[in-house]
Residue frames as qw, qx, qy, qz and C-alpha x, y, z in Angstrom:
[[0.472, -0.156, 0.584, -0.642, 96.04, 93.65, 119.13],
 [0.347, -0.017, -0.897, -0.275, 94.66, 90.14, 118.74],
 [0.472, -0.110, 0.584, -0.651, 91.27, 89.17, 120.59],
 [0.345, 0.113, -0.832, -0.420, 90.40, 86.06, 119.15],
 [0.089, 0.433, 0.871, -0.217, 87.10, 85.95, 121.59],
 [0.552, 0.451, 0.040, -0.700, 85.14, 88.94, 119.85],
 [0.256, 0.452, 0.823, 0.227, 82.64, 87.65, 117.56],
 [0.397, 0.501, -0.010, -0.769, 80.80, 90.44, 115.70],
 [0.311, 0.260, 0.825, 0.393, 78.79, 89.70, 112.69],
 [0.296, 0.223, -0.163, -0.914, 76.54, 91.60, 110.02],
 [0.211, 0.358, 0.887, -0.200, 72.88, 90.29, 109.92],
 [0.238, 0.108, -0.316, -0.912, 71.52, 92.06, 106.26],
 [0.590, 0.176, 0.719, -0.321, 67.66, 90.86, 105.66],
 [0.303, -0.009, 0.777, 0.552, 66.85, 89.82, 102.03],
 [0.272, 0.732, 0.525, -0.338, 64.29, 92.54, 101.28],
 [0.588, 0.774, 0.211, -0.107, 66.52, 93.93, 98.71],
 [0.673, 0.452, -0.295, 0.507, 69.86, 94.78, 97.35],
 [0.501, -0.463, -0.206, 0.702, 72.66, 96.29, 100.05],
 [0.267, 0.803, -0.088, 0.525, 73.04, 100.57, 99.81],
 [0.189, 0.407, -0.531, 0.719, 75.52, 102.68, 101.17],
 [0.498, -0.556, 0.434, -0.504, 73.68, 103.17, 104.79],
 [0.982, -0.131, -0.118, -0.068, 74.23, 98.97, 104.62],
 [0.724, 0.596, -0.174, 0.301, 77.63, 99.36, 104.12],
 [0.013, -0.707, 0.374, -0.600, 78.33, 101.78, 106.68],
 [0.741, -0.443, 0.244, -0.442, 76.64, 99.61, 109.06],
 [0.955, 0.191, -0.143, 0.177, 78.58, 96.56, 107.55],
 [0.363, 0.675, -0.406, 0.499, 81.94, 98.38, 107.53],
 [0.201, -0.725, 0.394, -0.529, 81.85, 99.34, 110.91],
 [0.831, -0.375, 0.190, -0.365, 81.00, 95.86, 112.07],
 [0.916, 0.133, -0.155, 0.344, 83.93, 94.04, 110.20],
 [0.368, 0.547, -0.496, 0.565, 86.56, 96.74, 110.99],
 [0.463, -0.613, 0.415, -0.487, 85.63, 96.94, 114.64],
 [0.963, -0.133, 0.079, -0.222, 86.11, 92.85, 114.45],
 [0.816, 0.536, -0.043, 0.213, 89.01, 93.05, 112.14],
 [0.108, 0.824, -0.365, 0.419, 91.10, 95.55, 114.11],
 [0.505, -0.560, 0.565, -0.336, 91.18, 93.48, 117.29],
 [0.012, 0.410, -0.888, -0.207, 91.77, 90.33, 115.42],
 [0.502, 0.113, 0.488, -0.705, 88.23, 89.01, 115.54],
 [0.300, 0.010, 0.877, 0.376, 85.84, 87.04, 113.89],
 [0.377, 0.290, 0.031, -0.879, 83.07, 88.42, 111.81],
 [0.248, 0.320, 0.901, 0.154, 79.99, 86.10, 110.58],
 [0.388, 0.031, -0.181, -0.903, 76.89, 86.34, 108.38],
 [0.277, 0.226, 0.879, -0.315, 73.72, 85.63, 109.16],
 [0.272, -0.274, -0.412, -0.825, 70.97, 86.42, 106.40],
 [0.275, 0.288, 0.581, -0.710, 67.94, 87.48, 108.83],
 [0.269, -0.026, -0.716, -0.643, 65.05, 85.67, 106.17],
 [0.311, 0.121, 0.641, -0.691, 62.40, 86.00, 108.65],
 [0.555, 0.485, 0.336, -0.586, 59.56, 87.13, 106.54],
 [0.323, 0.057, 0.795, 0.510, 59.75, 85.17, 103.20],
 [0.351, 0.737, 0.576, 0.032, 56.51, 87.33, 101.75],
 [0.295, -0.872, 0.034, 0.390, 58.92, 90.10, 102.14],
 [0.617, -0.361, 0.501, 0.487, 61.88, 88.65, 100.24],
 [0.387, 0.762, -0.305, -0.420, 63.12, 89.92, 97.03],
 [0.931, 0.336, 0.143, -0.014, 63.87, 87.46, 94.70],
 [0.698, 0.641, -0.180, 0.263, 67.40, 87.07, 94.10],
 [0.239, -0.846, 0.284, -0.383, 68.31, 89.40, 97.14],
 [0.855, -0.403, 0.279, 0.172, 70.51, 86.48, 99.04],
 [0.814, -0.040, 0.211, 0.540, 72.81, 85.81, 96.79],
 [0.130, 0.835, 0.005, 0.535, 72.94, 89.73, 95.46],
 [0.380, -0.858, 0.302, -0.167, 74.49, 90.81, 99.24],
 [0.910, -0.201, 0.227, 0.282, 76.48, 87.91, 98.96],
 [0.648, 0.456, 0.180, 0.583, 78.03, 88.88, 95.60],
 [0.040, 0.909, -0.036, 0.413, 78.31, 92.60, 97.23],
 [0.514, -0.812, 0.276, -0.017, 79.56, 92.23, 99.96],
 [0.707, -0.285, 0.388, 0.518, 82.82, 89.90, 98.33],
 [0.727, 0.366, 0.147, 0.563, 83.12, 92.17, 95.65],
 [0.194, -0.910, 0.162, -0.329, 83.54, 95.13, 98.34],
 [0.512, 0.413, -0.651, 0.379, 86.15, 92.82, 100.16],
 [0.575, -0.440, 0.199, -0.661, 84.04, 91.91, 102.86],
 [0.472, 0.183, -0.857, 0.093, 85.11, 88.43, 104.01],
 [0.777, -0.345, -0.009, -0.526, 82.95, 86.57, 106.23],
 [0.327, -0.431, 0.795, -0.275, 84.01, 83.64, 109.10],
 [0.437, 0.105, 0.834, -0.321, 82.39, 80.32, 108.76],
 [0.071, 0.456, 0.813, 0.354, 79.50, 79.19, 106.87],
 [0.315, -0.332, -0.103, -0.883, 76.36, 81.77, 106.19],
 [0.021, 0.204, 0.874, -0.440, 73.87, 81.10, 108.88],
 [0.281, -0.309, -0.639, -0.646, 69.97, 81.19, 107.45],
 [0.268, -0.031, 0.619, -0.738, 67.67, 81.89, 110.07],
 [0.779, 0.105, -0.217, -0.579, 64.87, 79.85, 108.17],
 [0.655, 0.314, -0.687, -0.010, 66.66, 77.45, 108.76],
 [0.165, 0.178, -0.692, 0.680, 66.47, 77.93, 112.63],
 [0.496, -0.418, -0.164, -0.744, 62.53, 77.96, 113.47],
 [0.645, -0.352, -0.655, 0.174, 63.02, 74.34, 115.50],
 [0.549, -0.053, -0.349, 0.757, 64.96, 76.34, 117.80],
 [0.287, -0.272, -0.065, -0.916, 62.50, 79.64, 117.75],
 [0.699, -0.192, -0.553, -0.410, 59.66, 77.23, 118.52],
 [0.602, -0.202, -0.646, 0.423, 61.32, 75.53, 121.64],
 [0.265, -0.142, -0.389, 0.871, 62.02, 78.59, 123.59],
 [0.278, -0.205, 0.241, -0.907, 58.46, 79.97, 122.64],
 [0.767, -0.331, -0.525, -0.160, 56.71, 76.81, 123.63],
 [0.566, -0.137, -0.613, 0.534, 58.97, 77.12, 126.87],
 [0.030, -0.219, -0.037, -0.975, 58.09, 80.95, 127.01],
 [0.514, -0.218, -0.318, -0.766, 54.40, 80.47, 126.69],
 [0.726, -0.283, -0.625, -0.049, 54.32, 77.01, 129.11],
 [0.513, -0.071, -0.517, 0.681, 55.72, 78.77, 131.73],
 [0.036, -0.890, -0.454, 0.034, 53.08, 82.06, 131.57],
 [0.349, -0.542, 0.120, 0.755, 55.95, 83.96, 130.77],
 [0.012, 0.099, -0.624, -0.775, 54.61, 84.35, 127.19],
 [0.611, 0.287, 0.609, -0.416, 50.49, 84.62, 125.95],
 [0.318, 0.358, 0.693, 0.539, 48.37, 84.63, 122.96],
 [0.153, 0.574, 0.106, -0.797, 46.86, 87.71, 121.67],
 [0.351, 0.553, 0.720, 0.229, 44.11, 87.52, 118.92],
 [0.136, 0.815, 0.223, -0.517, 44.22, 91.64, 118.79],
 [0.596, 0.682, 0.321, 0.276, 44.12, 93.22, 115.14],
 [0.397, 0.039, 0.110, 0.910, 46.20, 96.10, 113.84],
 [0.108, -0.612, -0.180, -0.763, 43.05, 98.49, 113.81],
 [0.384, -0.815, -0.347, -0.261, 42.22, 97.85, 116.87],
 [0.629, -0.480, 0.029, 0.610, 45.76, 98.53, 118.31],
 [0.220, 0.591, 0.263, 0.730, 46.04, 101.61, 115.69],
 [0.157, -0.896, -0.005, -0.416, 44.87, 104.46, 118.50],
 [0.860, -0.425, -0.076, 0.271, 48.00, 102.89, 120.98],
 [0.209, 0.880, -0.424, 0.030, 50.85, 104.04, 119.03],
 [0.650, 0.374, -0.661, -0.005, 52.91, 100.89, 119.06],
 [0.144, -0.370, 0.622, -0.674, 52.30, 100.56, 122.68],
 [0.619, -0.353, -0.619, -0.331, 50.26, 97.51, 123.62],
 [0.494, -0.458, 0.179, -0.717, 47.86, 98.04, 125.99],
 [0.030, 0.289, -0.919, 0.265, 47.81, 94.19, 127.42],
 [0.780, -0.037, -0.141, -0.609, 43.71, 93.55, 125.98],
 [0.886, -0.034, -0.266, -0.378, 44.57, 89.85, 125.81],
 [0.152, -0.551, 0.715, -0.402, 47.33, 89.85, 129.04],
 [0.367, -0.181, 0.764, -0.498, 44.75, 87.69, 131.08],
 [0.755, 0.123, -0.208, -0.609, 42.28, 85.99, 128.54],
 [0.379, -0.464, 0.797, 0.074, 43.96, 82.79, 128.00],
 [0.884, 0.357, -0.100, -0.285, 43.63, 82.09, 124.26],
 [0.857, 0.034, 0.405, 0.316, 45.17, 78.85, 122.99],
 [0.204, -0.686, 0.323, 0.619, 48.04, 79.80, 120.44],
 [0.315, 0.375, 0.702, 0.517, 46.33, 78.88, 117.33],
 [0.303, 0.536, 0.428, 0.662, 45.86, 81.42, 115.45],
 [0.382, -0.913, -0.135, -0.042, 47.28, 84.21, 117.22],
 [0.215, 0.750, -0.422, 0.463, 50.27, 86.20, 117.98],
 [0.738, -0.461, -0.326, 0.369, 52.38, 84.98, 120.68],
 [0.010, -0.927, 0.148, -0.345, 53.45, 88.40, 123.08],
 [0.629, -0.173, -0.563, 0.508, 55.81, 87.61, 126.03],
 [0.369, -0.868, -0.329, 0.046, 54.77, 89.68, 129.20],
 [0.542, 0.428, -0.287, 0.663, 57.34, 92.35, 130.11],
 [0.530, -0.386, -0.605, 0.452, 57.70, 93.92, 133.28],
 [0.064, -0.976, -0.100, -0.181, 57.11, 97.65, 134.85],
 [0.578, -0.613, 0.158, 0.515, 60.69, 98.15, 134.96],
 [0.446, 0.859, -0.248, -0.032, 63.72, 100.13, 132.90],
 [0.824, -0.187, 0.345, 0.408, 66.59, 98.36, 131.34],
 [0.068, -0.867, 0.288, 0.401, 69.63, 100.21, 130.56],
 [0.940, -0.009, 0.192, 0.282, 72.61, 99.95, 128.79],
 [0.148, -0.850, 0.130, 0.488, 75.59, 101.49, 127.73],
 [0.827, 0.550, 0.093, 0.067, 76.49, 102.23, 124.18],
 [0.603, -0.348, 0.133, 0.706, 79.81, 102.34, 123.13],
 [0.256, 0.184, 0.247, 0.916, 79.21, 105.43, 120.82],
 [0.353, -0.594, -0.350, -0.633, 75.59, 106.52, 121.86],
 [0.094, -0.244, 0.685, -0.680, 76.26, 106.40, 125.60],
 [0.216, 0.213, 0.810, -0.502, 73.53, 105.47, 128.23],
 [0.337, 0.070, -0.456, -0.820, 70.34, 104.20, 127.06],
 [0.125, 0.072, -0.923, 0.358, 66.97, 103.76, 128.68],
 [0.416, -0.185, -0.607, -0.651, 63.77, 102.39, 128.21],
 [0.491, -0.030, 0.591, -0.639, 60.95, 101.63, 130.41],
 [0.140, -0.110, -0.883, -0.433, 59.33, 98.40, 128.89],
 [0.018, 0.385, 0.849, -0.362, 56.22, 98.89, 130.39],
 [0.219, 0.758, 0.286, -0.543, 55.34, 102.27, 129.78],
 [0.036, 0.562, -0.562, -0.605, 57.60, 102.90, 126.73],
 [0.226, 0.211, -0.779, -0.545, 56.77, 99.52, 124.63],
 [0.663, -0.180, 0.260, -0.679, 54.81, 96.85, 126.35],
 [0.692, -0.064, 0.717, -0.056, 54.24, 93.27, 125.88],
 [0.271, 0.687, -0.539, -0.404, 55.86, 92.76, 122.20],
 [0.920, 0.246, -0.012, -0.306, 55.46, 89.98, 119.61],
 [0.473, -0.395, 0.761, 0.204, 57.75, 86.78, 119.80],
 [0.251, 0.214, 0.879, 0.344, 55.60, 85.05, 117.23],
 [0.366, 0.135, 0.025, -0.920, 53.24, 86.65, 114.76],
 [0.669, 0.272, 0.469, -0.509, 49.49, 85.61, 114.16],
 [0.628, 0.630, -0.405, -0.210, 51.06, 84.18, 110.47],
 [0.949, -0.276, 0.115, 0.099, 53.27, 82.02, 112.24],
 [0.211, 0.882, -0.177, 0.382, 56.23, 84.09, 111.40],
 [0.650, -0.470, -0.315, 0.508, 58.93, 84.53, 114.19],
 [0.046, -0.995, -0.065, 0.051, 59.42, 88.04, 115.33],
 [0.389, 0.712, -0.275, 0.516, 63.17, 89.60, 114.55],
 [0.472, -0.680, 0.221, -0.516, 63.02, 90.22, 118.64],
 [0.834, -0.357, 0.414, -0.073, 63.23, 86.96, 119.91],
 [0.909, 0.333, 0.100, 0.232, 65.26, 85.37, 116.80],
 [0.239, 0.822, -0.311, 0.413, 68.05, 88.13, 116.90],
 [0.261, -0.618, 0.579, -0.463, 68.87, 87.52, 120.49],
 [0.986, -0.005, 0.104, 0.127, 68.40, 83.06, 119.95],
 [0.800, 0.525, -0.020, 0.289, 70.77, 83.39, 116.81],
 [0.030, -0.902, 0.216, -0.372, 73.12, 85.84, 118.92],
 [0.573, -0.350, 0.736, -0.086, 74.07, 83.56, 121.83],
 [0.921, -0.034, 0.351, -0.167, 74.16, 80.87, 119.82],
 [0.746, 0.508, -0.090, 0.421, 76.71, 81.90, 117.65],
 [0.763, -0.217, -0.152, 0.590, 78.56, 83.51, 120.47],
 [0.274, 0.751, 0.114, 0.589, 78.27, 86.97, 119.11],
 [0.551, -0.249, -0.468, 0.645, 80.34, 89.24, 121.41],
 [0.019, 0.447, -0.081, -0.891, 79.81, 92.77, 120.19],
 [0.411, 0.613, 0.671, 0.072, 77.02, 93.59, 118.44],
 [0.193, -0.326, 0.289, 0.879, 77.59, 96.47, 115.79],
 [0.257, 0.543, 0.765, 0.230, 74.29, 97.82, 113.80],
 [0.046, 0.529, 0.322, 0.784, 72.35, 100.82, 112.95],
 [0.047, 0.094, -0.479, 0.871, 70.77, 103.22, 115.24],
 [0.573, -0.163, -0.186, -0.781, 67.45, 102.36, 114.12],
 [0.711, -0.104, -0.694, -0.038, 67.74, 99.58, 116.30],
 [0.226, 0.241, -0.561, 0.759, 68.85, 101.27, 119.44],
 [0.522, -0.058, 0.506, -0.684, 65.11, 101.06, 121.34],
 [0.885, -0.185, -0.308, -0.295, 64.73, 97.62, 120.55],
 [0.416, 0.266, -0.748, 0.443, 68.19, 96.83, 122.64],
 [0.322, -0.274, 0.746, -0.514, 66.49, 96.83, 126.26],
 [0.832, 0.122, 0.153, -0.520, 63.92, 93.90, 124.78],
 [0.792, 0.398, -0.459, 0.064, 66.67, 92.11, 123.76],
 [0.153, -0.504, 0.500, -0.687, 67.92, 93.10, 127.41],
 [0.629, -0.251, 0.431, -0.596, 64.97, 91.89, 128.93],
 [0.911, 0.188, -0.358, -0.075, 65.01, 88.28, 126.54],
 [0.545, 0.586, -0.503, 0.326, 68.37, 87.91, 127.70],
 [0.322, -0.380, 0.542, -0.677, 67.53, 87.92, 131.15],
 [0.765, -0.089, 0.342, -0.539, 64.74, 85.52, 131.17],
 [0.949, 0.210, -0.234, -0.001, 66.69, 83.02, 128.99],
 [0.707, -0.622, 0.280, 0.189, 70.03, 83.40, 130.94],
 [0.751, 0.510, 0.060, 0.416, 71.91, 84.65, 127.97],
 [0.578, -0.230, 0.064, 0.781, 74.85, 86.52, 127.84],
 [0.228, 0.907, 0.133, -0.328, 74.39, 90.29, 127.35],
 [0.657, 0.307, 0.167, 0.668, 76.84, 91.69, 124.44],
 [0.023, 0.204, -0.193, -0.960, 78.65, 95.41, 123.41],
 [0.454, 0.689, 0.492, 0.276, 76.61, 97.31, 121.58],
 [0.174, -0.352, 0.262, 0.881, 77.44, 99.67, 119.45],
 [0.408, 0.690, 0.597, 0.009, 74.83, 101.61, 116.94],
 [0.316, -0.135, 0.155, 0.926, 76.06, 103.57, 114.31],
 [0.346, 0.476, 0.005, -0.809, 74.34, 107.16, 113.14],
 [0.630, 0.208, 0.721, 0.200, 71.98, 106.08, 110.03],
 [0.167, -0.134, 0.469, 0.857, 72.85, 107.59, 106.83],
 [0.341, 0.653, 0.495, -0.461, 69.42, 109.73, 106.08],
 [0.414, 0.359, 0.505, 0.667, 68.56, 110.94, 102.30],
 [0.078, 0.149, -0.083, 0.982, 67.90, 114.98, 102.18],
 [0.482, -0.488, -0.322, -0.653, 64.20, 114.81, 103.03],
 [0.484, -0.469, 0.469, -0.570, 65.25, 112.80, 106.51],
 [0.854, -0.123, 0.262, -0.433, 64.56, 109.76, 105.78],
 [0.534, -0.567, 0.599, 0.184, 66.78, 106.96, 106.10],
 [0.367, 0.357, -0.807, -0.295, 68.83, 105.07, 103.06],
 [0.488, -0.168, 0.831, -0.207, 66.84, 102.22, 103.01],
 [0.165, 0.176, 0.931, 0.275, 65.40, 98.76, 100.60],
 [0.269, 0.691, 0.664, 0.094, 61.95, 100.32, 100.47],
 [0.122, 0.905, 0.105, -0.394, 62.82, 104.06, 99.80],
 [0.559, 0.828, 0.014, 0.047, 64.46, 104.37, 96.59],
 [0.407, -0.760, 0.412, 0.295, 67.84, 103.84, 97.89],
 [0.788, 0.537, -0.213, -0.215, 70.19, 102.93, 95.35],
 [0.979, -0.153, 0.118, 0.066, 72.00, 99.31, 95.20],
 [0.478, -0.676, 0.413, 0.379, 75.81, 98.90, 95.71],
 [0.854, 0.478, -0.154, 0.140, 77.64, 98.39, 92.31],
 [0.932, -0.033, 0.085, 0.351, 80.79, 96.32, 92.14],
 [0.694, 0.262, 0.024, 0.671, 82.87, 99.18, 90.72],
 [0.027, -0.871, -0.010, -0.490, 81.98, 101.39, 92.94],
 [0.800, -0.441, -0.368, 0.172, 83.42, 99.51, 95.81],
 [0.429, 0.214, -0.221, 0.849, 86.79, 101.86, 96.43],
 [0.052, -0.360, -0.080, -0.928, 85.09, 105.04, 96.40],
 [0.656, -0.551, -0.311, -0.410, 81.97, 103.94, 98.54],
 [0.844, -0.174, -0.330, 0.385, 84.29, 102.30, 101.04],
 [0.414, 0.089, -0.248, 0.871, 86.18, 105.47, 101.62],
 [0.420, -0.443, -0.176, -0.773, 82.84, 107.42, 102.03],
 [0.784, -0.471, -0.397, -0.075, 81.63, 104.65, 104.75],
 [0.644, 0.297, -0.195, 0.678, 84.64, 105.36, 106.05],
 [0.089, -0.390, 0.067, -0.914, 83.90, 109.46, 106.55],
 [0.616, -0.442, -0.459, -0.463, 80.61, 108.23, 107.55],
 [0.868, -0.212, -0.383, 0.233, 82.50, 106.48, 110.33],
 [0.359, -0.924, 0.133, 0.016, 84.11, 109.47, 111.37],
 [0.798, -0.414, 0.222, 0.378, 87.48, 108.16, 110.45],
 [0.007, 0.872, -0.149, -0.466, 90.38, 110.73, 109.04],
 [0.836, 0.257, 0.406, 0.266, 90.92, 109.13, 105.78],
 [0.199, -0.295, 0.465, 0.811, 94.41, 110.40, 103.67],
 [0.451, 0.695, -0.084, -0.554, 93.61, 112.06, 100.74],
 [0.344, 0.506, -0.694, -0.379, 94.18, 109.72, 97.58],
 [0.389, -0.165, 0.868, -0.261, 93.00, 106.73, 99.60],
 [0.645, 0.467, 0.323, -0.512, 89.87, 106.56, 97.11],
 [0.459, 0.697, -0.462, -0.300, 92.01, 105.97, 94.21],
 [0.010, 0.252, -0.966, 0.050, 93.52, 102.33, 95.77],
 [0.574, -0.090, -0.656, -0.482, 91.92, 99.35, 95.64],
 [0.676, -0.572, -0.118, -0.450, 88.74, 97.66, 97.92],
 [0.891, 0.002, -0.335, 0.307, 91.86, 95.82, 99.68],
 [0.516, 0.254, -0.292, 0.764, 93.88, 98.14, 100.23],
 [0.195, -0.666, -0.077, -0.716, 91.12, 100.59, 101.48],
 [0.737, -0.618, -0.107, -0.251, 90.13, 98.12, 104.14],
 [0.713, -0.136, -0.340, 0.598, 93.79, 97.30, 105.27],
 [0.150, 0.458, -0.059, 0.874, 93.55, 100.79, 106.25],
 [0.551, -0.520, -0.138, -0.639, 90.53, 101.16, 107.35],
 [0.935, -0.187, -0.302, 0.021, 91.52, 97.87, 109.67],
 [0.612, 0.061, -0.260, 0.744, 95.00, 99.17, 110.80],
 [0.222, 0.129, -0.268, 0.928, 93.33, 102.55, 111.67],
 [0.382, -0.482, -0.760, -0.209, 90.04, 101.84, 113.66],
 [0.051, -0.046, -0.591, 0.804, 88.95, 104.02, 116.10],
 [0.237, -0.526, -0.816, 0.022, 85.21, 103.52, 117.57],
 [0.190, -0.677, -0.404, 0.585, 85.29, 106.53, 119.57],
 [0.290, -0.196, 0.465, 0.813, 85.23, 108.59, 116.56],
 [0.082, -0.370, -0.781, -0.496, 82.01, 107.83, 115.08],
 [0.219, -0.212, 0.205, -0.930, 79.42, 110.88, 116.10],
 [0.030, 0.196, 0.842, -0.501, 77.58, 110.43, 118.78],
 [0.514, 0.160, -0.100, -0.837, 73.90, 111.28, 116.95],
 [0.742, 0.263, 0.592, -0.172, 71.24, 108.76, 115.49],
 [0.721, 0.445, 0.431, 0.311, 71.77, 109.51, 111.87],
 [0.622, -0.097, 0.485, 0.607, 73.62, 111.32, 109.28],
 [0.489, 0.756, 0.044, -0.433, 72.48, 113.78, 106.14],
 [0.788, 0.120, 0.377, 0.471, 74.22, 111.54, 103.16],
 [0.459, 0.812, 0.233, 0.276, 74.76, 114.72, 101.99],
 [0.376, -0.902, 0.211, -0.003, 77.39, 115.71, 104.13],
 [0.943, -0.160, 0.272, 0.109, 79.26, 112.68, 103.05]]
């Protein structure tokens, strides 16, 4: 099968080295590109440069080609994109579709991540100050292609949510869903810990007249106490020679019915497999994983 309009792409941020729950999430997003003949870009998501691990760019780079992870085009730097952040919340914010909001983090601390909409109607100037963008009292769906229906009330559920932080930052929120349409991305393929920010990317999409993509969110690979494989919890970074053997795990991970001996070939061969026998509908329908099951 050839579909030479998907676009999918894997969008790692440079807070630290890639582990296995990256992988899985990586995997799934090139084979599900790879199987239908697709293309598959990278974007390094380098939002928060106080964040950034020294080195960490060119460390996922070097992982991910010596796991056999081939990439479309040129890398695409979202630092590199802020003109383009800027426009759309100067357009946002001139239109009253977008305010400023001078509130702190203690005093939004008894909300629960829910802003309450203190500085909805003030009308500070946007120096120094978060830009929010207003959201409506409505619920936007969607349908995953492995988590099924999913649906959020942006009013009651999140509220009016940061485009630009009070650092001058750009929020992940509004820069995910620029850098998306603008590279064309058809199918979006990520973790599950992402799966209640999709109707805010919903609701962007709407008010800029973007195209909506697939999504798909795979289960995230949790370490025995519950808590997910990730850059700040002690996960440990991919090594080069483990690529086979990890690959065929992501694989499992993926729900897919890998032969027995398949670990033993090489990071090539796994993924011509893995690429010749894709199936999406496979991957369990949960949020995350016990790596220990793996």
């Amino acid at each position: 099968m050839n579909n030479p309009a998907y676009i999918g792409r894997f969008a790692p941020t440079p807070s630290g080295f890639l582990h296995f729950g990256s992988l899985v999430a990586a995997l799934a997003s090139y084979l599900d590109a790879r199987a239908v003949g697709g293309r598959w870009l990278l974007r390094m998501e380098d939002l928060d440069p106080p964040r950034e691990m020294p080195g960490a760019q060119a460390a996922i780079l070097h992982t991910l080609e010596s796991y056999g992870l081939e990439w479309d085009g040129e890398v695409v730097y979202q630092s590199l994109r802020h003109d383009a952040y800027a426009q759309v919340i100067d357009q946002l914010f001139n239109h009253g579709l977008a305010y400023a909001c001078t509130c702190s983090r203690k005093q939004l601390e008894p909300f629960n991540g829910i802003y309450p909409g203190v500085c909805r109607n003030l009308g500070h100037g946007p120096g120094d100050a978060a830009i929010r963008v207003r959201v409506p009292e409505l619920s936007y769906h969607f349908i995953d292609r492995v988590q099924g229906r999913f649906e959020q009330h942006l009013g009651r559920e999140c509220g009016d949510f940061v485009i630009r932080r009070r650092d001058g930052l750009y929020a992940y929120q509004l820069a995910v869903v620029l850098d998306d349409a603008w590279q064309g991305v058809s199918d979006v393929v990520r973790g599950a810990d992402l799966l209640d920010s999709t109707p805010r990317h919903l609701y962007l999409q709407e008010l800029l007249g973007l195209k909506q993509p697939r999504y798909l969110h795979v289960p995230l690979i949790t370490q025995p106490d519950g808590h997910k494989l990730g850059k700040s919890y002690r996960s440990p970074p991919l090594q080069p020679h483990e690529a086979a053997p990890l690959l065929v795990r992501a694989l499992r991970a993926l729900g897919q019915p890998v032969p027995t001996g398949l670990a033993q070939a090489t990071p090539a061969e796994v993924l011509r497999w893995g690429i010749a026998h894709w199936d999406s509908d496979l991957i369990a329908k949960v949020p995350s994983l016990p790596e220990a099951t793996l």
